[in-house]
ChimeraX commands (.cxc) that place a marker at each C-alpha (Angstrom):
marker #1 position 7.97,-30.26,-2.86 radius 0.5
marker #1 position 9.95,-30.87,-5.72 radius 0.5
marker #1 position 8.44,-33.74,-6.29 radius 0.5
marker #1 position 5.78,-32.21,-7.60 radius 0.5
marker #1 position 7.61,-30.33,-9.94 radius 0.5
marker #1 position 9.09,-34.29,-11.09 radius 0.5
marker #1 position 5.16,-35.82,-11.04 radius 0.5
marker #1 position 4.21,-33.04,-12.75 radius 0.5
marker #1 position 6.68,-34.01,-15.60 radius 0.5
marker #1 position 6.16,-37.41,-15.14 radius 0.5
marker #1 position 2.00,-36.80,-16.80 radius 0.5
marker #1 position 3.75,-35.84,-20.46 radius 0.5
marker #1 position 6.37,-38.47,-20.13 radius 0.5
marker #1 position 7.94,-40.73,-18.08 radius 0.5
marker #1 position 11.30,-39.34,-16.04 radius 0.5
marker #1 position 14.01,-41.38,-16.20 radius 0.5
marker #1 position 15.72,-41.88,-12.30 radius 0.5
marker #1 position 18.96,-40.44,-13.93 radius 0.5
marker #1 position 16.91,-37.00,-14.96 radius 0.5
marker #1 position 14.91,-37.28,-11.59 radius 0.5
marker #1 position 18.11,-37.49,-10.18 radius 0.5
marker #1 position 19.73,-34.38,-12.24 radius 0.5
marker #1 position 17.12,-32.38,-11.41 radius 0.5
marker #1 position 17.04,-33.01,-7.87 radius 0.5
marker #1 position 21.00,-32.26,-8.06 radius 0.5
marker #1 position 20.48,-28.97,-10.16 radius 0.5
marker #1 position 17.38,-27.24,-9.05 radius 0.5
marker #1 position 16.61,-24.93,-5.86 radius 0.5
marker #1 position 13.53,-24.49,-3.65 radius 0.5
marker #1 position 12.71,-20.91,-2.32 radius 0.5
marker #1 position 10.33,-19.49,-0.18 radius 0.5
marker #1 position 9.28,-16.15,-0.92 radius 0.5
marker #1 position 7.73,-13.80,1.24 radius 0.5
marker #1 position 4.65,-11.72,-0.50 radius 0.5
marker #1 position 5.80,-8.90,-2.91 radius 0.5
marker #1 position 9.42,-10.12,-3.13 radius 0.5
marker #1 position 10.34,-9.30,-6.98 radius 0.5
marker #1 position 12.14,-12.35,-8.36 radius 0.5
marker #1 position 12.82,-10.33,-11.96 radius 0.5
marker #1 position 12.89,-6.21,-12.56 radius 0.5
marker #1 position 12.89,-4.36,-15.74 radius 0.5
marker #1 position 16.66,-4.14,-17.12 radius 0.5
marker #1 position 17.68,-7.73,-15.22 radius 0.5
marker #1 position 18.67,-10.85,-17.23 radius 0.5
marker #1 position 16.31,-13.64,-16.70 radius 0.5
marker #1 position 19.21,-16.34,-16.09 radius 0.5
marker #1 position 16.10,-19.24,-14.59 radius 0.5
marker #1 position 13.26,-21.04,-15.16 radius 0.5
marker #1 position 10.54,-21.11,-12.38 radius 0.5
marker #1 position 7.96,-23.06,-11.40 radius 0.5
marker #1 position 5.46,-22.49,-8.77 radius 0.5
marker #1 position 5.26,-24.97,-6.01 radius 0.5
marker #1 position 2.40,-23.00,-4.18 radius 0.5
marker #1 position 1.68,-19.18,-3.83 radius 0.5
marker #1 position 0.46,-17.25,-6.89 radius 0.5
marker #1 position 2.85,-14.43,-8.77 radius 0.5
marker #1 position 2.22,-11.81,-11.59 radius 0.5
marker #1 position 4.27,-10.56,-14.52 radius 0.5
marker #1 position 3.95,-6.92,-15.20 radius 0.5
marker #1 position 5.64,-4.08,-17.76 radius 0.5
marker #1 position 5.39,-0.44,-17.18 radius 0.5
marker #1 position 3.83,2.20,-20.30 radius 0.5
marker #1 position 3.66,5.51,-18.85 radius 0.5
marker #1 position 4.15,5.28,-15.73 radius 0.5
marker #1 position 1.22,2.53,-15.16 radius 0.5
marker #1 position 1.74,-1.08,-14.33 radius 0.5
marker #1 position 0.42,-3.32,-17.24 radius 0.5
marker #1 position 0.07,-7.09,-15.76 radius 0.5
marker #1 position 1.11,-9.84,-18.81 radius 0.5
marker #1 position 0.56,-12.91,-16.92 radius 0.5
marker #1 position -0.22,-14.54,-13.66 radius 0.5
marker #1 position 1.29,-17.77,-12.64 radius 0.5
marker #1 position -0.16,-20.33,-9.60 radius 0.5
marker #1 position 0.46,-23.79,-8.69 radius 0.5
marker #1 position 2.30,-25.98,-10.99 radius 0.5
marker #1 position 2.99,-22.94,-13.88 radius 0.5
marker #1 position 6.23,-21.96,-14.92 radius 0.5
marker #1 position 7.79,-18.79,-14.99 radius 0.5
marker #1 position 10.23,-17.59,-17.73 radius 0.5
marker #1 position 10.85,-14.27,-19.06 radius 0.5
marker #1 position 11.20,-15.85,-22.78 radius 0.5
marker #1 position 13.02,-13.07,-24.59 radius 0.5
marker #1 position 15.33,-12.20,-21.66 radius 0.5
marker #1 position 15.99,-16.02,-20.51 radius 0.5
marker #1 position 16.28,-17.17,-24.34 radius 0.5
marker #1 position 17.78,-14.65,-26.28 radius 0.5
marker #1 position 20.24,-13.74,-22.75 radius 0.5
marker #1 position 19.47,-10.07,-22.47 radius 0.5
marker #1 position 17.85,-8.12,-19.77 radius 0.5
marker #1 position 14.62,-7.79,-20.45 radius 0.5
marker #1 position 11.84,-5.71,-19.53 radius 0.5
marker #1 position 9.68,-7.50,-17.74 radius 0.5
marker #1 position 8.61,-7.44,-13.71 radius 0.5
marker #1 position 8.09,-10.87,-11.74 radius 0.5
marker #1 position 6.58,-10.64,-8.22 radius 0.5
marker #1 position 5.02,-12.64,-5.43 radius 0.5
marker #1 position 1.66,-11.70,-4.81 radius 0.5
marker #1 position 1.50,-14.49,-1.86 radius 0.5
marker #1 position 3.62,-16.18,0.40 radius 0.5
marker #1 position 5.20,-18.14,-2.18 radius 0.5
marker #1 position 7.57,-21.29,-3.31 radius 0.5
marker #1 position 9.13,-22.25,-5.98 radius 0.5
marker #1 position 11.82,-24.74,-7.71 radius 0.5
marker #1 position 14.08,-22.66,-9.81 radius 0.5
marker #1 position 16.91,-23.96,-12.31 radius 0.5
marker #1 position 19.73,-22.31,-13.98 radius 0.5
marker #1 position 20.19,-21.55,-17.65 radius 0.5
marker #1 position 23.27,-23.35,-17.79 radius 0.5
marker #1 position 22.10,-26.43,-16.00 radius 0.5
marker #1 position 19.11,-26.50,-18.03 radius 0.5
marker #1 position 21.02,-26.76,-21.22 radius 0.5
marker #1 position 23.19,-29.66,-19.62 radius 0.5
marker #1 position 19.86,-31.07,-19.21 radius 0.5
marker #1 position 18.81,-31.07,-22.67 radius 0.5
marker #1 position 22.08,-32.20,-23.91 radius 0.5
marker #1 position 22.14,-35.62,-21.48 radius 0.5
marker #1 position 18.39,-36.47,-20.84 radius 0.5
marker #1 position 16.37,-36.93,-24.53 radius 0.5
marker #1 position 13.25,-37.53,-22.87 radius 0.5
marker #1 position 13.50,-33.60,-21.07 radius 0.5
marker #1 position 13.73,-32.08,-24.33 radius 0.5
marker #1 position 10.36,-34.16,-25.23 radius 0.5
marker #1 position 8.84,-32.79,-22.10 radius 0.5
marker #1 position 9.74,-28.81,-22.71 radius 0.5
marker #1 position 8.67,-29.22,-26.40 radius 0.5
marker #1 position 5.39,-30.35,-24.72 radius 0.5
marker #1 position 4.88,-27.03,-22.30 radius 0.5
marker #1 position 6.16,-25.09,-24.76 radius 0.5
marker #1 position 3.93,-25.90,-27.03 radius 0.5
marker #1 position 0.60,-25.53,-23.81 radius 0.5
marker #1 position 2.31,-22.23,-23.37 radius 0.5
marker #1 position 2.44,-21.23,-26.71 radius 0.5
marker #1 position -1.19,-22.34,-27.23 radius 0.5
marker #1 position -2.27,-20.08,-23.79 radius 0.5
marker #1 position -0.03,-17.18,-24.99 radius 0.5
marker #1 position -2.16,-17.44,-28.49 radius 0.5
marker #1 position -5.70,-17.39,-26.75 radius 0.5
marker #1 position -4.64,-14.34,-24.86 radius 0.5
marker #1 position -3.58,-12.43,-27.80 radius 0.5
marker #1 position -6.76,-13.49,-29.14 radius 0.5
marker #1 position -8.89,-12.55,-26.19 radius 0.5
marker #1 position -7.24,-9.40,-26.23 radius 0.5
marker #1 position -7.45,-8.43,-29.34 radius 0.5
marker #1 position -11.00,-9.49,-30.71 radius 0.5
marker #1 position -13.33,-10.17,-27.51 radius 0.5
marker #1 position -15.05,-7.17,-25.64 radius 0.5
marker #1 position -14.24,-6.44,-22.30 radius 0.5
marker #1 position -16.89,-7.99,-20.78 radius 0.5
marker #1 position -16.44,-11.86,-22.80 radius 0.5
marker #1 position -12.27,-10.96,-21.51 radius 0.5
marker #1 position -13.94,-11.21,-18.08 radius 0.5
marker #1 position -16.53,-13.78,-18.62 radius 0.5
marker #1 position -13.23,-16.06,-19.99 radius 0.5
marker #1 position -11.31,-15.72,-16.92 radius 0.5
marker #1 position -14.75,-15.81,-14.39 radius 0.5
marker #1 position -15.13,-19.98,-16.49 radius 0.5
marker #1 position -11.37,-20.70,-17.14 radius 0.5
marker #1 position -9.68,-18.95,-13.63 radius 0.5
marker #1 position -12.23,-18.32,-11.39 radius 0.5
marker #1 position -9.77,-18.92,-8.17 radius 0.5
marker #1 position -7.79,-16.04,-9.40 radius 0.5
marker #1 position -10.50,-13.33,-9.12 radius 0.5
marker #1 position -10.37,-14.53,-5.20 radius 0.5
marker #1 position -6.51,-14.46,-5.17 radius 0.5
marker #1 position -5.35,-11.30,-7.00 radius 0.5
marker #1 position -6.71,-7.70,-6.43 radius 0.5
marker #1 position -9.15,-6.36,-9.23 radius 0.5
marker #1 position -6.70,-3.55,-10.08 radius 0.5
marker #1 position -4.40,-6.43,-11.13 radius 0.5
marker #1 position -7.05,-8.23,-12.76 radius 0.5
marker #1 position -8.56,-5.08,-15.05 radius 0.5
marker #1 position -5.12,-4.40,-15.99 radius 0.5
marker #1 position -4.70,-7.93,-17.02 radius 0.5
marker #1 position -7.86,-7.78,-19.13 radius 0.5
marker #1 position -6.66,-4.77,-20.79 radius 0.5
marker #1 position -9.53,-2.58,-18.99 radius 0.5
marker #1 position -9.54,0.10,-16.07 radius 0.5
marker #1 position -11.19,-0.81,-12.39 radius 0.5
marker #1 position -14.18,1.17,-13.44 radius 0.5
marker #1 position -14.97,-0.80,-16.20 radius 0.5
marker #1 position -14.29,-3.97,-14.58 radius 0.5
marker #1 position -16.54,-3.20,-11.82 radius 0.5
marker #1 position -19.66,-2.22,-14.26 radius 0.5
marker #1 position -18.76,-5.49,-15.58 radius 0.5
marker #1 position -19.09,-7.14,-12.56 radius 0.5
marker #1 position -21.77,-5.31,-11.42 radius 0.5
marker #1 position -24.09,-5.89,-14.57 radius 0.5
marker #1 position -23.36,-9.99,-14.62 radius 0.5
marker #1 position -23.71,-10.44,-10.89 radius 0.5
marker #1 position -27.21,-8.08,-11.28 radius 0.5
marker link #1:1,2 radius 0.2
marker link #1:2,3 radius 0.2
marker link #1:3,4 radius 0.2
marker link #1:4,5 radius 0.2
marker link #1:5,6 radius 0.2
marker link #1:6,7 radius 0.2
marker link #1:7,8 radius 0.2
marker link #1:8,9 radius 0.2
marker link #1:9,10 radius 0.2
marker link #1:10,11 radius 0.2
marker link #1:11,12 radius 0.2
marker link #1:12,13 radius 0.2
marker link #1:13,14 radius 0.2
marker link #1:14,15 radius 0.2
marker link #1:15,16 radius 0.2
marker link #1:16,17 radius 0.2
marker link #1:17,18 radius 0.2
marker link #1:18,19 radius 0.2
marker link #1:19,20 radius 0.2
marker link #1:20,21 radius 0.2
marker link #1:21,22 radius 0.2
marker link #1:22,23 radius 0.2
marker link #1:23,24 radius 0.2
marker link #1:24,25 radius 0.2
marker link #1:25,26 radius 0.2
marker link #1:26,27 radius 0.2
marker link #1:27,28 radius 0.2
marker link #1:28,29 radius 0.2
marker link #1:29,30 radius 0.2
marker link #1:30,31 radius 0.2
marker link #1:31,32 radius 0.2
marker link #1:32,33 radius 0.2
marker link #1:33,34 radius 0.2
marker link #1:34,35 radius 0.2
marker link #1:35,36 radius 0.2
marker link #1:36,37 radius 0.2
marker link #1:37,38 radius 0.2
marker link #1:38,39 radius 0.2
marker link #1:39,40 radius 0.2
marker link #1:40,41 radius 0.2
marker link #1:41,42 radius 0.2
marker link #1:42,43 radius 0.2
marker link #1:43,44 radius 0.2
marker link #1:44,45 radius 0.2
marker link #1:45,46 radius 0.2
marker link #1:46,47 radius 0.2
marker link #1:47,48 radius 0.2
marker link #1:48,49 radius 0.2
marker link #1:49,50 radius 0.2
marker link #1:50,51 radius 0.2
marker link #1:51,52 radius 0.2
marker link #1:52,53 radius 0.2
marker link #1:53,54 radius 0.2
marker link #1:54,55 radius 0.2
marker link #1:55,56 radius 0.2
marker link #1:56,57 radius 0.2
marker link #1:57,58 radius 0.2
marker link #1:58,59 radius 0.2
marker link #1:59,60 radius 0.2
marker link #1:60,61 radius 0.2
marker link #1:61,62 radius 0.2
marker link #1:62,63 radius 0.2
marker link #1:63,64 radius 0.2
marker link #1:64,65 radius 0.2
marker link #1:65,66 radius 0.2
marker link #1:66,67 radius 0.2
marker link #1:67,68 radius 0.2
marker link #1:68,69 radius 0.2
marker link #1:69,70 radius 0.2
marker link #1:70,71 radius 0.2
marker link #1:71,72 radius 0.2
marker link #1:72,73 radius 0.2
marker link #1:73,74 radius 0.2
marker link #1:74,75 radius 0.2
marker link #1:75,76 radius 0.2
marker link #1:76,77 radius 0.2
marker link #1:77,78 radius 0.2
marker link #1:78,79 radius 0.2
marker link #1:79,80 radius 0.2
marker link #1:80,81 radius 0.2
marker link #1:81,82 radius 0.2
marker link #1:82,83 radius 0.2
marker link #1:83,84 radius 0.2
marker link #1:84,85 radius 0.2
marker link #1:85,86 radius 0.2
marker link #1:86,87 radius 0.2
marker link #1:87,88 radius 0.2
marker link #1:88,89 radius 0.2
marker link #1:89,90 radius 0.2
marker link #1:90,91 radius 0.2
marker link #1:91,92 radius 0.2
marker link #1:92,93 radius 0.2
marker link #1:93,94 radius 0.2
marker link #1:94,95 radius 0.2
marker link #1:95,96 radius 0.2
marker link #1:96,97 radius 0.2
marker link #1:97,98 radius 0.2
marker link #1:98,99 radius 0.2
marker link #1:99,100 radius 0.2
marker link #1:100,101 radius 0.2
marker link #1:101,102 radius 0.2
marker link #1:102,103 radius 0.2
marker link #1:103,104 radius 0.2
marker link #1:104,105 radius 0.2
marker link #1:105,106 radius 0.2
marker link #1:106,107 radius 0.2
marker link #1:107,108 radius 0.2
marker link #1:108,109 radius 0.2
marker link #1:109,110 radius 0.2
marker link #1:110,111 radius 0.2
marker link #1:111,112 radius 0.2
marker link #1:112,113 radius 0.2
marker link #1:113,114 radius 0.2
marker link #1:114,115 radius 0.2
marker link #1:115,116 radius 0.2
marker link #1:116,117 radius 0.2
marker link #1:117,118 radius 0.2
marker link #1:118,119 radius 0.2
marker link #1:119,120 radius 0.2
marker link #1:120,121 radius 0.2
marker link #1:121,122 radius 0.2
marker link #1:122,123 radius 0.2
marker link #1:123,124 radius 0.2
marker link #1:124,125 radius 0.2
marker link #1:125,126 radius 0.2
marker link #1:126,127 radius 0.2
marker link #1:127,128 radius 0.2
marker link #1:128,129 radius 0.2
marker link #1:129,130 radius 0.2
marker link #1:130,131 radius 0.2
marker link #1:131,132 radius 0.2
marker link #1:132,133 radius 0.2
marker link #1:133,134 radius 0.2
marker link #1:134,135 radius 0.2
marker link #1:135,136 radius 0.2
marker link #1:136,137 radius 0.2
marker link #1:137,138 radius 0.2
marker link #1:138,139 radius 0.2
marker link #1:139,140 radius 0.2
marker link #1:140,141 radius 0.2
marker link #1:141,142 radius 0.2
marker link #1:142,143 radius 0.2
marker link #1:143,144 radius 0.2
marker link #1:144,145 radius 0.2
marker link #1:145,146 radius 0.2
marker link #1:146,147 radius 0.2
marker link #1:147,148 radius 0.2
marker link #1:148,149 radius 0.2
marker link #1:149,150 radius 0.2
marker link #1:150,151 radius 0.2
marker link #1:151,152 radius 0.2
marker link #1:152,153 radius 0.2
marker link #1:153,154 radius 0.2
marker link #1:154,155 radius 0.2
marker link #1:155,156 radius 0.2
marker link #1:156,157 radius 0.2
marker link #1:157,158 radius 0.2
marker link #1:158,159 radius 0.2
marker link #1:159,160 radius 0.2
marker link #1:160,161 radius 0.2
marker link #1:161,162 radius 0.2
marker link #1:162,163 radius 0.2
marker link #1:163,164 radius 0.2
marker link #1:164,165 radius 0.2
marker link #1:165,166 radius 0.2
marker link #1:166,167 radius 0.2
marker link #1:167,168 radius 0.2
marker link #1:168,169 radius 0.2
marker link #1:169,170 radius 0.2
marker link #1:170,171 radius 0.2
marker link #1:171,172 radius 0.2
marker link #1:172,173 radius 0.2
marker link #1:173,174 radius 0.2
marker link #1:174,175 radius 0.2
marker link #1:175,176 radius 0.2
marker link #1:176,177 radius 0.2
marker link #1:177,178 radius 0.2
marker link #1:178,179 radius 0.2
marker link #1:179,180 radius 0.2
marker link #1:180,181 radius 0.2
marker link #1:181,182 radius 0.2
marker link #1:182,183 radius 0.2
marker link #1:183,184 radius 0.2
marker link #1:184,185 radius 0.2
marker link #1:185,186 radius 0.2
marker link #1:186,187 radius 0.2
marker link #1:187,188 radius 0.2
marker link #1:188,189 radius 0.2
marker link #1:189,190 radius 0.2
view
């Protein structure tokens, strides 16, 4: 499976067999059963993930109520960025919502990475800068679209997730409660 992960890579630019080979050395596969956190609120995020298959969901808690950030499927990565960067706990929540695996790799080993393989740092500028772009839309979804063009975004960009992840997840996610959602749902499907 983790040669997927190294395909993957491969698209933005080609992997050398030394960093095929380093990566191979330095990362793990895990298989996670549904609902298994793999980050809490006060833990330091010390990996980077990406999902192999299986589908999980970054959440924070305000009051007492579970606010979901992000959701991650098949071939996203999964980083806490202020906790994993900055070395702090953080505040963030990571859990399975499926049956899931991943490929995981340490801080540490990700740094020796960077330091011996020239064409890794090339590849991690490039999702940084996809994630940076999706992290921008989001903010700009939330912040200037109604409700109801939030959901209409997510029915044309991530319609498979709206069959994977339970609508109390998704309103949350589209900064709205289940009721709303559902007269959303209700009035486009109508």
């Amino acid at each position: 499976m983790l040669q997927d992960f190294i395909s993957y890579t491969s698209a933005i630019y080609p992997v050398s067999e030394g960093l095929q080979q380093d990566l191979l050395a330095r990362t793990e596969i895990l298989e996670l059963p549904r609902r298994t956190h793999v980050l809490r609120d006060g833990q330091r995020a010390d990996h980077v993930w990406m999902v192999l298959s299986g589908l999980l969901r970054a959440y924070y808690l305000k009051d007492g109520l579970e606010i979901c950030s992000s959701f991650m499927q098949e071939q996203h990565l999964i980083v806490s960025v202020n906790s994993f960067y900055n070395r702090q706990p953080g505040y963030e929540f990571i859990e399975t919502l499926e049956d899931t695996v991943v490929a995981r790799i340490h801080y540490d080993a990700l740094q020796e990475l960077y330091k011996k393989h020239l064409e890794f740092n090339y590849i991690v500028r490039v999702l940084t800068e996809r994630y940076t772009m999706l992290s921008e839309e989001r903010l700009f979804l939330l912040r200037k679209q109604t409700a109801e063009d939030r959901y209409l975004h997510l029915l044309n960009h991530d319609p498979e997730l709206l069959q994977r992840v339970p609508l109390k997840y998704i309103a949350s996610y589209l900064g709205m409660n289940l009721e709303t959602l559902s007269r959303i749902r209700k009035k486009i499907s109508g």
